[in-house]
C-alpha positions in Angstrom: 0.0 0.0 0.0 3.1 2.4 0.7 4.2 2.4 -2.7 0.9 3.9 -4.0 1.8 7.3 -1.5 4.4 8.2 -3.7 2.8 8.0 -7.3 2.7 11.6 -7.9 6.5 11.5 -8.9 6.8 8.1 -9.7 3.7 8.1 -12.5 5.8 10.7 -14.2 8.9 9.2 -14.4 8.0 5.9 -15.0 5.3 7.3 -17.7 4.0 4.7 -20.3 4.9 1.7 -18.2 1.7 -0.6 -17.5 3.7 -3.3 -15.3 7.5 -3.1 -14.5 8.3 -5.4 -17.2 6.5 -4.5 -19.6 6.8 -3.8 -23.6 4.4 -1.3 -25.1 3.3 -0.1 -28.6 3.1 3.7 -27.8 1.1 6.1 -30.4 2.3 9.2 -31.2 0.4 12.0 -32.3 2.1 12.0 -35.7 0.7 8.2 -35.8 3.8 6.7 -35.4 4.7 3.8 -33.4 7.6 2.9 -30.7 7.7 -0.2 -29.2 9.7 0.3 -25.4 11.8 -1.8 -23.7 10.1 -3.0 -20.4 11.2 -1.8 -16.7 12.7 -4.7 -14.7 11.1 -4.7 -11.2 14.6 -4.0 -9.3 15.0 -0.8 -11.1 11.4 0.1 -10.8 11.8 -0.4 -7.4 14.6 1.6 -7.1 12.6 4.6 -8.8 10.0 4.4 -6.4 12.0 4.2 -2.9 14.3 7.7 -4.5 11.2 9.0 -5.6 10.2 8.2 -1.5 13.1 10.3 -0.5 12.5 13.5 -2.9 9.3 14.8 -1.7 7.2 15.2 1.4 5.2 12.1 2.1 2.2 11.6 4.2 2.7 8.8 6.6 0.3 8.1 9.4 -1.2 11.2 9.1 2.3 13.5 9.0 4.3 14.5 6.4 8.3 13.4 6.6 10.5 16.0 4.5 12.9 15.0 1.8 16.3 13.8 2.3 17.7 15.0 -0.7 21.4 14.0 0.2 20.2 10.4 0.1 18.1 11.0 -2.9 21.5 12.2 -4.8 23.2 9.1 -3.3 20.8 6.8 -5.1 20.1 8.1 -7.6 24.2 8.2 -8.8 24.0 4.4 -7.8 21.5 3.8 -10.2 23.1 5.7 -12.3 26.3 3.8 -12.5 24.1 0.5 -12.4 22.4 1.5 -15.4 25.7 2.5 -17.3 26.1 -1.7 -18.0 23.0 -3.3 -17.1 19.8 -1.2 -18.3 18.2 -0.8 -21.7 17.5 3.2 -22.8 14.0 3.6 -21.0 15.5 2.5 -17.6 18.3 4.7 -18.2 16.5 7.5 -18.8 14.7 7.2 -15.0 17.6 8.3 -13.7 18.2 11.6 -15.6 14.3 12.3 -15.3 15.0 11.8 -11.7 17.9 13.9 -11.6 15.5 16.8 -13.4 13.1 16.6 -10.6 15.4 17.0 -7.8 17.7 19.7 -9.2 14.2 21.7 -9.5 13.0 20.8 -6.3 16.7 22.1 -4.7 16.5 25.0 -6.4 20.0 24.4 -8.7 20.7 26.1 -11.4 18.8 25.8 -14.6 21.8 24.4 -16.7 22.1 20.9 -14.4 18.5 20.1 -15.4 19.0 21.1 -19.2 22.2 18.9 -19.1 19.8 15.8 -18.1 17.1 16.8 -20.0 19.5 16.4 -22.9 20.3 12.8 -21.5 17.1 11.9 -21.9 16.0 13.4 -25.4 19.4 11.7 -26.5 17.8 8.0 -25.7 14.8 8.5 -28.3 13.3 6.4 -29.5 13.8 3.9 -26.5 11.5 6.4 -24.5 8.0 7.2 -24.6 7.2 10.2 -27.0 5.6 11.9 -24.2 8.4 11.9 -22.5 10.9 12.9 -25.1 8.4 15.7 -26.1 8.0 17.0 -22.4 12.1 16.9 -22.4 12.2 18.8 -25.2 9.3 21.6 -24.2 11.3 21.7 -20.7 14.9 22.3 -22.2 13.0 24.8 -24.6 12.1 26.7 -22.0 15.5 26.7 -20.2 17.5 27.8 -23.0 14.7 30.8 -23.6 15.4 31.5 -20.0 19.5 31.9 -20.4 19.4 33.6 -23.9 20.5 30.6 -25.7 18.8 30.9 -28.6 20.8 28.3 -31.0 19.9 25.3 -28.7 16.3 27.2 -28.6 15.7 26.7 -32.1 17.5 23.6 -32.3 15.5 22.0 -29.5 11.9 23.9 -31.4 12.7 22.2 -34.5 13.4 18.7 -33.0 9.9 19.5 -31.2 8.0 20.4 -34.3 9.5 17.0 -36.0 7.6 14.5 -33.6 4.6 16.2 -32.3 1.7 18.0 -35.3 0.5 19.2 -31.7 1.8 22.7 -30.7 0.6 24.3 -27.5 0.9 27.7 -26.7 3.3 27.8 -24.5 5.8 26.6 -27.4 3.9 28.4 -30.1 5.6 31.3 -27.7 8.6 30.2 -27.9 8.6 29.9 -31.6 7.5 33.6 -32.4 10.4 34.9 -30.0 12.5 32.6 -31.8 11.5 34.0 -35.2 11.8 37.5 -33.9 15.5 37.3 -32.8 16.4 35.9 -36.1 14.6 39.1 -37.6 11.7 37.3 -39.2 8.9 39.4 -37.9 6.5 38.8 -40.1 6.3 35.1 -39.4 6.4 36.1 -35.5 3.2 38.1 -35.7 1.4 35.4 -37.7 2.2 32.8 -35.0 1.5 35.4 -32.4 -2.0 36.4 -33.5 -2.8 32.9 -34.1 -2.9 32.3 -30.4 -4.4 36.1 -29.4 -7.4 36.2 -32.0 -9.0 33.6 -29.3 -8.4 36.1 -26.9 -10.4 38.8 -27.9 -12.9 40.2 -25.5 -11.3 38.8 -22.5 -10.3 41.2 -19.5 -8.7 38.7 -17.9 -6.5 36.6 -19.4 -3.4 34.2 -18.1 0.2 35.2 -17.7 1.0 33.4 -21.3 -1.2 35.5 -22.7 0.0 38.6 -21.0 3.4 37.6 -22.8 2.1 37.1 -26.2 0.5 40.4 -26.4 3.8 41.8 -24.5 5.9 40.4 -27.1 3.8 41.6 -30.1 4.3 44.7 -28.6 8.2 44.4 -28.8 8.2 43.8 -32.6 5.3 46.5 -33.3 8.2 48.8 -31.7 10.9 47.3 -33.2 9.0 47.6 -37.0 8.3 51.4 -35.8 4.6 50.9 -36.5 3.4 53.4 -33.7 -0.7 53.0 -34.3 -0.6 49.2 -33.9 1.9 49.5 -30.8 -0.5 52.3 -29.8 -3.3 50.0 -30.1 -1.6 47.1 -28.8 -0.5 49.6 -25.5 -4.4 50.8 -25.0 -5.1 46.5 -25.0 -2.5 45.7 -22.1 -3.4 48.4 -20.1 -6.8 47.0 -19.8 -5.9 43.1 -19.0 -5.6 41.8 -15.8 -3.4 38.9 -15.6 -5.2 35.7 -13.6 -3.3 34.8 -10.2 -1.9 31.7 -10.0 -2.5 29.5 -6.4 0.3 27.9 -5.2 -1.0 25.5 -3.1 0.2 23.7 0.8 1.3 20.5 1.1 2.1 20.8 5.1 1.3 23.4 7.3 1.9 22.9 10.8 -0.1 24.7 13.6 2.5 26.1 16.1 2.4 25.0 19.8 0.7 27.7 22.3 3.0 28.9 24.2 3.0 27.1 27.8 3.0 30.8 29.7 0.7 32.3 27.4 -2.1 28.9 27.8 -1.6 29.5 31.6 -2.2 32.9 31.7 -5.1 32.6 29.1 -3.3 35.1 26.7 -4.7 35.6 23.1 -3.5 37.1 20.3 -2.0 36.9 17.0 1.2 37.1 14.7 1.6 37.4 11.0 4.7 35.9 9.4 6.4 36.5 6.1 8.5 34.7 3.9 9.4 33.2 0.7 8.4 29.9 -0.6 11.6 28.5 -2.7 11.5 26.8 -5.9 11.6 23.7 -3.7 8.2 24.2 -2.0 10.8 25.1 1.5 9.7 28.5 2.7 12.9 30.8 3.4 14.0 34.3 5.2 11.0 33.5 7.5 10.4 36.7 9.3 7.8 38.8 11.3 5.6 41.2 9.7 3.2 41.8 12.6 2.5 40.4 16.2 1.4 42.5 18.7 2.6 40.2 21.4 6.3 38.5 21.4 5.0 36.0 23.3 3.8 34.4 20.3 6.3 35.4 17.9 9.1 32.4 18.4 6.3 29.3 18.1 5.2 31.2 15.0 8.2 31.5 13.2 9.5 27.8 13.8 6.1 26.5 12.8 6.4 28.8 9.4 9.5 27.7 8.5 8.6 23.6 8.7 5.8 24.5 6.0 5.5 23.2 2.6 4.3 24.6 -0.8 3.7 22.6 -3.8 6.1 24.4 -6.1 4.8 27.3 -8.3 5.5 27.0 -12.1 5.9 29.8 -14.9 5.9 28.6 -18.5 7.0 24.8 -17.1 9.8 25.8 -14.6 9.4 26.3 -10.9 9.4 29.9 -9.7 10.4 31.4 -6.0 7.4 33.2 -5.0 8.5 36.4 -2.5 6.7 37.8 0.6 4.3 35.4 1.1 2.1 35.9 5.0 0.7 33.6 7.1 -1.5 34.8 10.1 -1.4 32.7 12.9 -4.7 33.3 15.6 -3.7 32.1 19.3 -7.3 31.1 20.7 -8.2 29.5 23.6 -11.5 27.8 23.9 -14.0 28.2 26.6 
């Protein structure tokens, strides 16, 4: 029954696997066909316990926080086990796995493109949906550090096994087309996407980008009424929040002196939740009464965020508050 609490990572990674031995015909959406090598059950198991030690996991009721020291550690010997013993798809668990802890630590963006790469590099031994996600993630990485040769590189690998392009890449494209000075095809991609936004006050960061960066080459082109136009449009979107969303949140103890002498109150923390889901530079922002303030702070910084993501890649989220209410029932 344990193993089932961690298939949030574990479905991901092991992703077009029906049984840990398996072969499967997978469909592409180009209609094409790749028939993977199965996942022997001593690798699959090996997935599942790292996955175990990469996340926070609810057990009896309580959440356990992730060793990622040990997480490293295993996945480096299945890494080296793999170098003689494993067919492409079990290879490949170990970069993916290596992708998801270097987000959830927070490292830089170039150790998870370096795996990502790993992983594209084992096609067709992997499941298309992986390779494509691979692909859309290292995409977005090399947008992110101005590398625009592996950009387009990795845009036209994507367009070559997937007829299906979402927005987020149709994005990518038109910025792709615009630093190589082809406006004109930028635009067309661009208002592809925006002509279903029309009429809509409120509209997601994305879209907030697309119109952003039609704005950019409207400038660029010197064609002041459209930019004008396209300024007058911005200024009346509102750009829909985005949720990040707890995974633990600890009530903090009431303070022994402050139970005995019946003392209420309240303290509002701040901080900011990491690309990890840790929070970090936990701090006060008001309590009234210090009595309060230290049982706050220590429960603050054991909470847990699921991570927030911005076009595919996990974001640190600043000055986030937290009130805690100190109550004592009659």
């Amino acid at each position: 029954m344990k193993r089932f609490i961690f298939i949030g990572i574990a479905s991901l990674l092991l992703a077009g696997c029906v049984t840990p031995t398996n072969t499967k015909n997978y469909s592409s959406p180009t209609n094409k066909h790749r028939t993977l090598p199965g996942i022997r059950k001593n690798v699959f198991d090996q997935v599942i316990e790292i996955s175990r030690h990469m996340e926070p996991v609810k057990i009896a009721g309580s959440y356990s926080e992730p060793n990622y020291d040990l997480a490293i550690t295993k996945i480096e010997e299945l890494e080296k086990y793999c170098l003689e013993n494993c067919n492409n798809y079990e290879k490949s668990q170990a970069y993916r796995l290596y992708t998801h802890l270097y987000r959830y630590m927070g490292l830089h963006e170039e150790e998870v493109r370096i795996n990502l790469d790993k992983i594209i590099a084992l096609s067709p031994d992997i499941p298309l949906r992986i390779e494509i996600d691979s692909i859309s993630s290292a995409a977005k990485i090399s947008h992110k550090l101005n590398k625009f040769d592996e950009l387009k590189s990795y845009l036209a690998r994507y367009r070559e096994i997937s007829s299906i392009i979402p927005a987020d890449i149709i994005y990518l494209i038109a910025l792709s087309y615009h630093h190589e000075g082809l406006n004109d095809l930028a635009l067309r991609r661009l208002d592809g996407v925006l002509m279903h936004s029309k009429d809509r006050d409120e509209v997601t960061a994305l879209t907030h980008s697309f119109y952003e960066l039609k704005l950019t080459i409207l400038d660029s082109l010197e064609l002041k009424s459209e930019a004008k136009i396209m300024r007058n449009i911005l200024s009346g979107l509102t750009i829909k929040e985005h949720t990040y969303l707890p995974i633990v949140k600890t009530a903090p103890r009431y303070p022994r002196d402050a139970a005995t002498n019946r003392i209420t109150g309240y303290c509002t923390i701040i901080y900011d939740v990491l690309k990890s889901g840790k929070t970090n530079d936990v701090r006060v922002d008001d309590c009234p009464n210090e009595i309060f303030l230290e049982a706050s702070l220590l429960s603050a910084s054991k909470f847990w965020y699921k991570p927030t993501y911005k076009d595919g890649l996990p974001v640190i989220v600043k000055d986030v508050k937290n009130r805690f209410t100190f109550e004592i029932a009659d």
